[in-house]
N, C-alpha and C positions, 0 to 999 in steps of 0.2 A: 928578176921577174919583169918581165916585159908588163906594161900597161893592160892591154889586150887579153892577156891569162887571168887577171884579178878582177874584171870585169865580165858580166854577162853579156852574151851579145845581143842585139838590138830584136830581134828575133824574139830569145827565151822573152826578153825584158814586156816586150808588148805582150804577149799571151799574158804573165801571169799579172801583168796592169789591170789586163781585163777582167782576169777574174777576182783579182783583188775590189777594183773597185765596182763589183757588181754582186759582193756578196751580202746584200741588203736586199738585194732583189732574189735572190736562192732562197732567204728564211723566211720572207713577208709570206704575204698568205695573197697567193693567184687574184684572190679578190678585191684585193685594196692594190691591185699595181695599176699604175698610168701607164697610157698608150704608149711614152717611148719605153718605159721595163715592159711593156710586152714585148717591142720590137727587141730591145737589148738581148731578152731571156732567148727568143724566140732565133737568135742568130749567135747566144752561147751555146742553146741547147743542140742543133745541129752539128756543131762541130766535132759532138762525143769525147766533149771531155768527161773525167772520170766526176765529177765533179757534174755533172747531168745525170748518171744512172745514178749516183745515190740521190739526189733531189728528186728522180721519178720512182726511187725504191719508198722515198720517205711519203711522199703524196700519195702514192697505191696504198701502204698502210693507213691510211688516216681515213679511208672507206669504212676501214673494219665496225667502226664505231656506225654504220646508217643499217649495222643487220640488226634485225628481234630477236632470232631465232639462233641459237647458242649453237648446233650442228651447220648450221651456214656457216656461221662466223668461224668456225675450227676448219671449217672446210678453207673458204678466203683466207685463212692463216697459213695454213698448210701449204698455197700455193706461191704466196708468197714467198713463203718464208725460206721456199725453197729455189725460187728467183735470187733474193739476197744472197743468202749461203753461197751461191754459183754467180755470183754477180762479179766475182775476182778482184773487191774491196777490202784492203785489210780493216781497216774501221768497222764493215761491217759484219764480215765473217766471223 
């Protein structure tokens, strides 16, 4: 086996660098990140990794909790829930 076969190339290896070392900024809360985790997020989240729709699947649910009214809030479930379901995540399916 060639060198080359047993190693990723430099390519895959930087993508998942980046998202390895930036998932502290995916689970924090929008509100407590510094300027550069916005830029950081703000230049993973373009790129459509899968790993941005579930972080915009999980922040859309975390509304549900600002409704009073019980048929609002089943209604914003509903819509979601079915965003998720069809989001093509096995995690979240």
């Amino acid at each position: 086996m060639t060198p080359t076969m047993c190693w990723p190339s430099v390519a895959s290896r930087t993508n998942a660098d980046s998202r390895y070392s930036t998932r502290y900024t995916w689970l924090r809360n929008p509100e407590n990140w510094t300027e550069k985790d916005a830029a950081t997020f703000n230049d993973l989240k373009n790129k459509g990794l899968k790993v941005g729709r579930a972080w915009a699947i999980k922040e859309t649910f975390m509304d549900i909790w600002e409704y009073t009214y019980e048929q609002s809030a089943r209604k914003f479930f509903a819509n979601r829930y079915w965003w998720a379901k069809h989001s093509r995540l096995a995690p979240i399916v």
